[in-house]
Backbone as JSON Lines, residues from 0, in Angstrom:
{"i":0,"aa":"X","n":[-30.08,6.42,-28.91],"ca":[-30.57,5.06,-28.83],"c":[-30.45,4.59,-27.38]}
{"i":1,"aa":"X","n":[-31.79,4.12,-26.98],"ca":[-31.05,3.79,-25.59],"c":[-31.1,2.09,-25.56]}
{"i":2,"aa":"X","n":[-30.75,1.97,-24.34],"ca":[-30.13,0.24,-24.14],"c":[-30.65,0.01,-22.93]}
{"i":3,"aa":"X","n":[-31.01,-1.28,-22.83],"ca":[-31.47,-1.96,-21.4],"c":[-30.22,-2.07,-20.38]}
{"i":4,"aa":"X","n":[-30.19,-2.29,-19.22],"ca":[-29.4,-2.49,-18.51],"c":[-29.99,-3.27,-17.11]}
{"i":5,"aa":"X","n":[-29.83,-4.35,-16.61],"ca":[-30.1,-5.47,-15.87],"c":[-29.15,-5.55,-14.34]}
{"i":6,"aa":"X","n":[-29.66,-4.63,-13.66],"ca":[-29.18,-5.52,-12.37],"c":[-29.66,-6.16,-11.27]}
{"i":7,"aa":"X","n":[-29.39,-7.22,-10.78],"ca":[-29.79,-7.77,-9.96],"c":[-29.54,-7.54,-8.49]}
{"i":8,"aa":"X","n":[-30.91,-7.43,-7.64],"ca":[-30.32,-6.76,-6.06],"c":[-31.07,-8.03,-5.67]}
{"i":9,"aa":"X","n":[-30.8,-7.42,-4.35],"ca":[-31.96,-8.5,-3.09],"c":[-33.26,-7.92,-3.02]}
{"i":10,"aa":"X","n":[-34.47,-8.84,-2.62],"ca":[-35.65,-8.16,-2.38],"c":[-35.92,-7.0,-1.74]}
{"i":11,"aa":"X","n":[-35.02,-6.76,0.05],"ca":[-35.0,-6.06,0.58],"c":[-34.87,-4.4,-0.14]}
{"i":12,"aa":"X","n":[-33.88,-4.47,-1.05],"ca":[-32.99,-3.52,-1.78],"c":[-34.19,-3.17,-2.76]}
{"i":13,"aa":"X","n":[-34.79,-3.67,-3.19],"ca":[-35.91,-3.53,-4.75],"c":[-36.76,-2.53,-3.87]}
{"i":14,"aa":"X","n":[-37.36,-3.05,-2.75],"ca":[-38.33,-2.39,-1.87],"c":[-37.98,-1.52,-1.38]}
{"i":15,"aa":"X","n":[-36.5,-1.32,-0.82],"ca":[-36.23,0.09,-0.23],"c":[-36.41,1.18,-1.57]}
{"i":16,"aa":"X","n":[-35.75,0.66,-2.63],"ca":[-35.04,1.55,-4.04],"c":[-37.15,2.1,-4.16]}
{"i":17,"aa":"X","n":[-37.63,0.76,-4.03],"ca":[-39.24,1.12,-4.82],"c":[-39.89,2.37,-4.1]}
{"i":18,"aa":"X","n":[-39.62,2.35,-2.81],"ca":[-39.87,3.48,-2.28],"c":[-39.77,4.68,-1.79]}
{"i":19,"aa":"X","n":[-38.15,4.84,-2.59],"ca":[-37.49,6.01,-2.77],"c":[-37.86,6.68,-3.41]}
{"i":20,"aa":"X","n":[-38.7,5.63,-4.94],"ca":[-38.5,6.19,-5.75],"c":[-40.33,6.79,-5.91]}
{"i":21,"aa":"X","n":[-40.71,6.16,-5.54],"ca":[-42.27,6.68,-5.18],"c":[-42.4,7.62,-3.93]}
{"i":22,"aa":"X","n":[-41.88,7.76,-2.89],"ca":[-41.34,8.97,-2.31],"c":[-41.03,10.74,-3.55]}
{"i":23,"aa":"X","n":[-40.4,10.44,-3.8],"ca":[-40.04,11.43,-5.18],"c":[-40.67,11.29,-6.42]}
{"i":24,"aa":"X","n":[-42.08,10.69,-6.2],"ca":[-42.67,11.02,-7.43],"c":[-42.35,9.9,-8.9]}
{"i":25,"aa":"X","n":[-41.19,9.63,-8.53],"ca":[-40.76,8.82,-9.6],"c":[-41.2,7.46,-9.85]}
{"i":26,"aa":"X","n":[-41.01,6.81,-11.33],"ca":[-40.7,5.21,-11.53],"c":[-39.52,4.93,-10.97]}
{"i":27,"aa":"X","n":[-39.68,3.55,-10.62],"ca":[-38.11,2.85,-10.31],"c":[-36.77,3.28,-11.52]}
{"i":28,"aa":"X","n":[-37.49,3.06,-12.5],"ca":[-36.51,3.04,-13.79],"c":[-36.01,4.86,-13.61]}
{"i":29,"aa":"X","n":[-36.29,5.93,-13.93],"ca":[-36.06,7.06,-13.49],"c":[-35.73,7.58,-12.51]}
{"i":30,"aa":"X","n":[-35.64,7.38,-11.22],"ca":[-35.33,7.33,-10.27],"c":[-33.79,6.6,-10.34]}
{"i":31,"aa":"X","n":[-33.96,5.41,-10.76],"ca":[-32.52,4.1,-10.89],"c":[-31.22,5.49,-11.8]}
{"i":32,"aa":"X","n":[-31.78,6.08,-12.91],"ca":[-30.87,6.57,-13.8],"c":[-30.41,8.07,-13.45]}
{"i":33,"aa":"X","n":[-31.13,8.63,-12.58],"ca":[-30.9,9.74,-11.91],"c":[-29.92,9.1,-10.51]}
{"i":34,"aa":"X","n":[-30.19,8.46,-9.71],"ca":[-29.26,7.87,-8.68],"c":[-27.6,7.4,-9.85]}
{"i":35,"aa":"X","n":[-27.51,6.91,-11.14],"ca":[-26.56,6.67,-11.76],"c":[-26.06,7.8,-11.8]}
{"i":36,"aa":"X","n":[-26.36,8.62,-12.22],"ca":[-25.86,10.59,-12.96],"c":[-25.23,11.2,-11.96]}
{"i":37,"aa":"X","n":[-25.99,10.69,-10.46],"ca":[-25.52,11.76,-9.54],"c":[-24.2,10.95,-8.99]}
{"i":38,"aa":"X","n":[-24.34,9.46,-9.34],"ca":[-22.98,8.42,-8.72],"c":[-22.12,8.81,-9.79]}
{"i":39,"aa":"X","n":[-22.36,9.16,-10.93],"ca":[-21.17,9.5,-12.0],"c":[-20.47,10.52,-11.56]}
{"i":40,"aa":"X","n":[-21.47,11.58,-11.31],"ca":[-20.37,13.15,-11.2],"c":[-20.02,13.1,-10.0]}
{"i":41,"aa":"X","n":[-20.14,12.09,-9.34],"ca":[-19.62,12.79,-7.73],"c":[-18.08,11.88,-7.57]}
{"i":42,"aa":"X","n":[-17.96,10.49,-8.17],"ca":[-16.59,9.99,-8.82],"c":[-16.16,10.8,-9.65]}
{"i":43,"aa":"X","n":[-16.36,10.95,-10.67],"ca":[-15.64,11.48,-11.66],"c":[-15.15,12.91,-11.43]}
{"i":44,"aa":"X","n":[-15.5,13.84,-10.52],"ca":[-14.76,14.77,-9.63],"c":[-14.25,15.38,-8.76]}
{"i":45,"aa":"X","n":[-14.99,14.2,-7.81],"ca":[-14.17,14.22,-6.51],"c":[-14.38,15.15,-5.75]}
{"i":46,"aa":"X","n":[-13.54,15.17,-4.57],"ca":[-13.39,16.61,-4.05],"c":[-11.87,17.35,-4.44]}
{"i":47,"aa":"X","n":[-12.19,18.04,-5.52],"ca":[-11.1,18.86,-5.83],"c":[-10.25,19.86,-4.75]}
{"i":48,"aa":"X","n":[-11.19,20.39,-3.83],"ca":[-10.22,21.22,-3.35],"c":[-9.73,20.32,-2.51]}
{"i":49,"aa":"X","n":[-10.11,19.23,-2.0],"ca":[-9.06,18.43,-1.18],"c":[-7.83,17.81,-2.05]}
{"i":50,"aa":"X","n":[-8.01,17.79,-3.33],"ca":[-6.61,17.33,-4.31],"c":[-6.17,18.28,-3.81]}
{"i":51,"aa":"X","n":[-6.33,19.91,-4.42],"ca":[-5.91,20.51,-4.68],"c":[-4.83,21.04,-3.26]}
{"i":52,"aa":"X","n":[-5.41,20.96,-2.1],"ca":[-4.89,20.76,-1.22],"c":[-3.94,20.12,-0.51]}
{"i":53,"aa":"X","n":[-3.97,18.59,-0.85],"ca":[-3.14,17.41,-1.49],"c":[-1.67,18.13,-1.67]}
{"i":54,"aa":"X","n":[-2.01,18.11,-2.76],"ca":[-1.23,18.86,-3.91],"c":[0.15,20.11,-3.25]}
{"i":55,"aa":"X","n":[-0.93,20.88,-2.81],"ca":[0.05,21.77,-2.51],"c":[1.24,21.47,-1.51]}
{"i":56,"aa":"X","n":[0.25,21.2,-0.14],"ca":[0.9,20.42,1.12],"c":[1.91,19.48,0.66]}
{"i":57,"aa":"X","n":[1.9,18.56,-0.05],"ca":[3.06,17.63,-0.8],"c":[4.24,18.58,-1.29]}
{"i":58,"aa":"X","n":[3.47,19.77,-2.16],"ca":[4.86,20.52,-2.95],"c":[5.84,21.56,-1.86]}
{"i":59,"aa":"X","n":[5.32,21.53,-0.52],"ca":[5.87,22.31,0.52],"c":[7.02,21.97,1.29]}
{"i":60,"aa":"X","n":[6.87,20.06,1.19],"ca":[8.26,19.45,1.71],"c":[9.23,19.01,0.96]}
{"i":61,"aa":"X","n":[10.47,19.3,1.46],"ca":[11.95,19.09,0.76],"c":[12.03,17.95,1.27]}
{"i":62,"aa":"X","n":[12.48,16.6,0.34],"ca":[12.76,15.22,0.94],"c":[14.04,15.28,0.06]}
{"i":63,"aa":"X","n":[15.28,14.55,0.93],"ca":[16.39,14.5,-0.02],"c":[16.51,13.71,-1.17]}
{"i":64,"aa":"X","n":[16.37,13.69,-2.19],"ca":[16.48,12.76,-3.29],"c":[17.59,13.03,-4.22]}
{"i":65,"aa":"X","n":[18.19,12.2,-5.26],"ca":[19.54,12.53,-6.17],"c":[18.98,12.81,-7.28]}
{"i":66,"aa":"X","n":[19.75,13.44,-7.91],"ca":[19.22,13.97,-9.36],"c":[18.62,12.59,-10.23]}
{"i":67,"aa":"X","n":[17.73,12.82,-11.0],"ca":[17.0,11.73,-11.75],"c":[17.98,10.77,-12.27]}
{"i":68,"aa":"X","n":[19.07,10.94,-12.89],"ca":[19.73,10.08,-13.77],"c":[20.81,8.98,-12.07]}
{"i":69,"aa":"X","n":[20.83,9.73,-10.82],"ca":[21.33,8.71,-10.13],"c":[19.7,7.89,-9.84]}
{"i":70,"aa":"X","n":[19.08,8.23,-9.26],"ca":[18.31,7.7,-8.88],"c":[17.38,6.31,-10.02]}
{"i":71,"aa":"X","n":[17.35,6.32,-11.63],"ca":[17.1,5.53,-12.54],"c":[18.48,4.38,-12.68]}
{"i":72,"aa":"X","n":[19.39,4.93,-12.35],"ca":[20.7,4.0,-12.28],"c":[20.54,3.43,-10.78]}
{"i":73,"aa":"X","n":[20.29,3.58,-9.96],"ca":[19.96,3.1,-8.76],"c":[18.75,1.53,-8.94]}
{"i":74,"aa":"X","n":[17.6,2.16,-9.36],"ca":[16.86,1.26,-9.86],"c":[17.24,0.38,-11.25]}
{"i":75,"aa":"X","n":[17.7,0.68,-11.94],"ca":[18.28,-0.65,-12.62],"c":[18.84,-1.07,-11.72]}
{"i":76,"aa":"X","n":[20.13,-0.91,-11.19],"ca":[20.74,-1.88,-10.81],"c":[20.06,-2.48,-9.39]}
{"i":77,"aa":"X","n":[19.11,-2.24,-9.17],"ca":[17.65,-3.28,-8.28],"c":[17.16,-4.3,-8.96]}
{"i":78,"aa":"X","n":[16.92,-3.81,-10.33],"ca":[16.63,-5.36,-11.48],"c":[17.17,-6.07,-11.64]}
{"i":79,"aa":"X","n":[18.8,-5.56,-11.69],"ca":[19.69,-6.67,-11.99],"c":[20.31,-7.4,-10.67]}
{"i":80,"aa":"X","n":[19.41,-7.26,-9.51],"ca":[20.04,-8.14,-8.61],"c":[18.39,-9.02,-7.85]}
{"i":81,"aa":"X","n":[19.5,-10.56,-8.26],"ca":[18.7,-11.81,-8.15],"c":[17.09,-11.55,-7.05]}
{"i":82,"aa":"X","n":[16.07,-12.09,-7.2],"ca":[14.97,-12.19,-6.12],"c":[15.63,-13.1,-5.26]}
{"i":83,"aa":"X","n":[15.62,-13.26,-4.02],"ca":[15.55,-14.13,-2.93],"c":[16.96,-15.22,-3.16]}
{"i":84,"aa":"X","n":[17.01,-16.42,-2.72],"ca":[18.18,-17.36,-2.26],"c":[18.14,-18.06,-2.97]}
């Protein structure tokens, strides 16, 4: 089933989009939902090998920290002391 969807640009923007999309052969409307598909997958996965990269580089440095149960007792007792004067 499909569904309408409404957005509003500036004139400038209608006319550039109109002639993108007639450039490529396309309607505005087809053109509009293909520019959506390709804005979906390129959020929705990112550049992985730069996570992944991320990722590793992070797991390479030793920072001193206390075992979990000091460090959660540490932070409570941050809650239990007053905000400000």
């Amino acid at each position: 089933m499909s569904k309408r969807l409404q957005v509003v640009i500036d004139e400038s923007e209608l006319g550039r989009f109109q002639r993108a999309a007639q450039a490529r052969g396309l309607t505005l409307a087809t053109w509009v939902r293909q520019a959506l598909r390709v804005a979906e997958a390129q959020g929705a996965s990112g550049d992985l090998d730069s996570k992944l990269a991320a990722v590793r580089a992070a797991s390479g440095h030793a920072f001193p920290a206390p075992d979990i149960e000091v460090m959660l007792a540490e932070i409570e007792r941050g809650y239990a002391v007053p905000d400000g004067p």
